[in-house]
C-alpha positions as CSV (number, residue, x, y, z in Angstrom):
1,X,175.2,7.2,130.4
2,X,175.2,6.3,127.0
3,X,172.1,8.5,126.4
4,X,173.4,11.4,128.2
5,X,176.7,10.8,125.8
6,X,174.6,11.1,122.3
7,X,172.7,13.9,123.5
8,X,176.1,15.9,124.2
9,X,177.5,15.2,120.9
10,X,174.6,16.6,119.1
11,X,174.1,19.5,121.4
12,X,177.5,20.2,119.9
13,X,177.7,19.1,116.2
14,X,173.9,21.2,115.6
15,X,175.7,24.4,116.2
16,X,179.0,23.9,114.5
17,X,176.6,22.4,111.2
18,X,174.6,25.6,111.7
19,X,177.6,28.1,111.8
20,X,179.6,26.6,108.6
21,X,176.1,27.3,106.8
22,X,175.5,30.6,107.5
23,X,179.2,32.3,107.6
24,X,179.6,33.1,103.8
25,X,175.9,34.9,104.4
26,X,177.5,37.3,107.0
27,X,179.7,39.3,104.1
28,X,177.0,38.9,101.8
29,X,175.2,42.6,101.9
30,X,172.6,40.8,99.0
31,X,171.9,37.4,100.4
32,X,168.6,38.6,102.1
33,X,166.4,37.7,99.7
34,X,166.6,34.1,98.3
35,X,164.9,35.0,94.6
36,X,165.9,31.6,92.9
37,X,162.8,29.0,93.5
38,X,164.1,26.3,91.2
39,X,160.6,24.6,89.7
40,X,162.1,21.9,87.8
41,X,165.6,20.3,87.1
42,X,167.3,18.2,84.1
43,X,170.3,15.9,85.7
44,X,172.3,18.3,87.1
45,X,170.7,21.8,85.2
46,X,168.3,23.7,87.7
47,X,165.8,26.1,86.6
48,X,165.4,29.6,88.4
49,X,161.9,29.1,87.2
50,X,159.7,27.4,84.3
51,X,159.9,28.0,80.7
52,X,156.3,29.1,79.9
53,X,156.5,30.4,76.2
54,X,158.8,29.5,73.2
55,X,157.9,32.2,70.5
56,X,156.9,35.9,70.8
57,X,159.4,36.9,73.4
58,X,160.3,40.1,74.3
59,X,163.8,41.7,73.0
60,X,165.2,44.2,75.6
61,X,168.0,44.8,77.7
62,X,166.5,42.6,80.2
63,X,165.5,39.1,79.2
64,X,162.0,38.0,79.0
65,X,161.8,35.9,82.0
66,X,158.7,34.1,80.7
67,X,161.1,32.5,78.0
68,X,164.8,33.0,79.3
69,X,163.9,32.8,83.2
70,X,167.9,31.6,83.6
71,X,169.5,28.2,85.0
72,X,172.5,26.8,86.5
73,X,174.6,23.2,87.0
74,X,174.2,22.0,91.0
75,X,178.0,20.4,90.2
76,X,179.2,23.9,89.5
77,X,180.0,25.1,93.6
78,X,182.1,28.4,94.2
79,X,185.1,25.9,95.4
80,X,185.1,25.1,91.9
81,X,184.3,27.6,90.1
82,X,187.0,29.2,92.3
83,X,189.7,27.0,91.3
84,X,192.8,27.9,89.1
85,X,191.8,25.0,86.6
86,X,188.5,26.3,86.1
87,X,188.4,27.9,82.5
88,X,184.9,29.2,81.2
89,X,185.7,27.6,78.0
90,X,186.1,24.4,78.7
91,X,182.2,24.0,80.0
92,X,181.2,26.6,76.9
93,X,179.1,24.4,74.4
94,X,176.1,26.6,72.5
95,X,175.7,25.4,69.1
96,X,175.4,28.1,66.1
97,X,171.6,26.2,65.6
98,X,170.7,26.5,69.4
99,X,171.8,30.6,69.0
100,X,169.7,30.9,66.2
101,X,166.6,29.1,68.1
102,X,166.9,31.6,70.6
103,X,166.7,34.3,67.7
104,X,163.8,33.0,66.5
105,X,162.0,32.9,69.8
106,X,162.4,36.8,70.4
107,X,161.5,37.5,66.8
108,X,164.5,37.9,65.2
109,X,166.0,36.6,62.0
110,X,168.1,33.2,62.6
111,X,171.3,34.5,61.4
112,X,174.7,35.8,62.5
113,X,174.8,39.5,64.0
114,X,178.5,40.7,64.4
115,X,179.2,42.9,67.6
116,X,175.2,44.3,67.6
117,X,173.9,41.1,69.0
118,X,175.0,38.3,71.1
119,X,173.3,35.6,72.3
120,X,174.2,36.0,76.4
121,X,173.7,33.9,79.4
122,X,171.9,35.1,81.9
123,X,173.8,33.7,84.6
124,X,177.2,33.6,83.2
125,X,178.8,30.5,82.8
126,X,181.7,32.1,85.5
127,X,178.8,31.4,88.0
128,X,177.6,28.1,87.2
129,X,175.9,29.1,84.3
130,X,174.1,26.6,82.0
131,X,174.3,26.4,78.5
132,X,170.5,25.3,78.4
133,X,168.0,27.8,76.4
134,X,166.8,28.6,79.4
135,X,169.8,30.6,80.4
136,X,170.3,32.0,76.9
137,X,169.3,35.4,75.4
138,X,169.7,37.7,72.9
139,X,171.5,40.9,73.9
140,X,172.1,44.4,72.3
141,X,175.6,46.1,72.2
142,X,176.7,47.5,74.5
143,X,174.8,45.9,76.9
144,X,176.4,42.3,76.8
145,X,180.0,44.1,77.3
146,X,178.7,45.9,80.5
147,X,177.2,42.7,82.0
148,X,180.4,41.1,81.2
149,X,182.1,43.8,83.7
150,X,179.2,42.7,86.5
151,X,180.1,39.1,86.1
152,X,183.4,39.7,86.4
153,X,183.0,41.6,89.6
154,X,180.5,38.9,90.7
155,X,183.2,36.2,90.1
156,X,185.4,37.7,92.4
157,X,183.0,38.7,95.4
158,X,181.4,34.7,95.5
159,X,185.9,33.8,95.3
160,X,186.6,36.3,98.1
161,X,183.9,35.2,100.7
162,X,181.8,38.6,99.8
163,X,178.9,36.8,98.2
164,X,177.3,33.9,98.2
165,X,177.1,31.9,94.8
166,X,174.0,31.3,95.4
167,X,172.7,35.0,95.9
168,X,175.1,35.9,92.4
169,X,172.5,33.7,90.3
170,X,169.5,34.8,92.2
171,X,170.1,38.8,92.0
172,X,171.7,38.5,87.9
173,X,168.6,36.4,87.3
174,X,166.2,38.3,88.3
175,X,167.5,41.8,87.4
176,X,171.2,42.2,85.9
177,X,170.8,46.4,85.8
178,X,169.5,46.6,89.3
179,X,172.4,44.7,90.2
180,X,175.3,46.4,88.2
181,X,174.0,49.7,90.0
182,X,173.9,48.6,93.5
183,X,177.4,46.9,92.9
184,X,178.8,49.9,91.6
185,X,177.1,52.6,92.6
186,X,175.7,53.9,89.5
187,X,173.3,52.5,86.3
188,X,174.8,50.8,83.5
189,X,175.2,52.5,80.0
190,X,172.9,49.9,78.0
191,X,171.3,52.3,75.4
192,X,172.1,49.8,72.2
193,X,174.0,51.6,69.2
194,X,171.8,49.8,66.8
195,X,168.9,47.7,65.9
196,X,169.1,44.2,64.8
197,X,167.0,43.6,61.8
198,X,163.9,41.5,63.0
199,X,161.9,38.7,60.5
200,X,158.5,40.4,59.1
C-alpha cells in the first residue's frame, strides 16, 4: 500500500514539474534553438562560449565572437530582472581601463571616443548581462542606439511571458541584426557615420 502510494504521487508531481518548465517556451516563437552552450563559468558569470584570442579582433557591427563571445550572471532570472526595483545601473560597473582594454583588443587606440564609439554589451545588462570582457565590445554609431531599441523590446517580451530569458541571450549573442529583423520585421540601419581612428 505504501508503495502503490509513492508511485501515485510521482505519477503526478513528473507532469506538473514537466508543465511549469516548458510553458514560458509555448509563447516563445525563438526558443527552438538553444544557441548558448556555456563552456566555462566564474562564480556566478557564465560564458556563452570561451574566450580564445585577446588581441587582433575584428571591429564590425557584429562582435568578434572569438574574443567577445558574450556572458551573463545565473542570479540575474527574468523574475528579477522583471521587478520594479531592478535598475540597470545599479549592477553597471565597467571601468574607463577595462573599456579601453577592450579597445586595444580590436585594434583601436585606448582612449575616449564621444558618440562614434561605445563600448556595448552584448547581452545587455537588462537581460542578465555581465560586465565581464567577455560580454563587452566596441560599437559604431549608430549601431549601439539601434541595439538599444532591440533590448528594449527584448526586455519586455522575456517580462510579458513572450520570450524566454534564456532564448533573449542565446539569439542577441549569437547574432544581434538577425534578431532586430525578425523582431521587427525589417534590418537595422547600422551603416556607422564615421570611423574611429585605429593605433598604427
Amino acid at each position: 500500500m505504501r508503495l502503490r502510494s509513492f508511485a501515485l504521487v510521482a505519477a503526478v508531481a513528473v507532469p506538473t514539474a514537466v508543465s511549469a518548465t516548458q510553458a514560458p517556451q509555448r509563447h516563445d516563437a525563438f526558443a527552438r534553438s538553444a544557441l548558448i552552450t556555456e563552456s566555462a563559468s566564474i562564480g556566478t558569470t557564465l560564458f556563452v562560449k570561451r574566450r580564445t584570442r585577446t588581441a587582433g579582433c575584428t571591429l564590425g557591427i557584429e562582435p568578434d565572437r572569438t574574443c567577445s563571445p558574450g556572458a551573463y550572471e545565473g542570479t540575474r532570472t527574468a523574475s528579477v530582472l522583471c521587478d520594479t526595483s531592478f535598475h540597470t545601473g545599479d549592477v553597471r560597473a565597467v571601468s574607463e581601463g577595462l573599456k579601453h582594454e577592450v579597445e586595444v583588443e580590436y585594434g583601436l587606440e585606448a582612449k575616449r571616443y564621444g558618440g562614434t564609439l561605445e563600448i556595448d554589451h552584448i547581452i545587455s545588462l537588462e537581460l542578465g548581462g555581465s560586465n565581464d570582457i567577455a560580454n563587452l565590445y566596441p560599437e559604431l554609431a549608430p549601431g549601439y542606439h539601434v541595439k538599444d531599441v532591440l533590448e528594449n523590446r527584448l526586455h519586455k517580451l522575456v517580462c510579458q511571458g513572450k520570450m524566454t530569458l534564456h532564448s533573449a541571450q542565446s539569439h542577441i549573442s549569437a547574432d544581434w541584426v538577425k534578431l532586430y529583423t525578425r523582431v521587427f520585421g525589417k534590418a537595422p540601419a547600422t551603416t556607422p557615420t564615421t570611423t574611429p581612428v585605429t593605433s598604427p
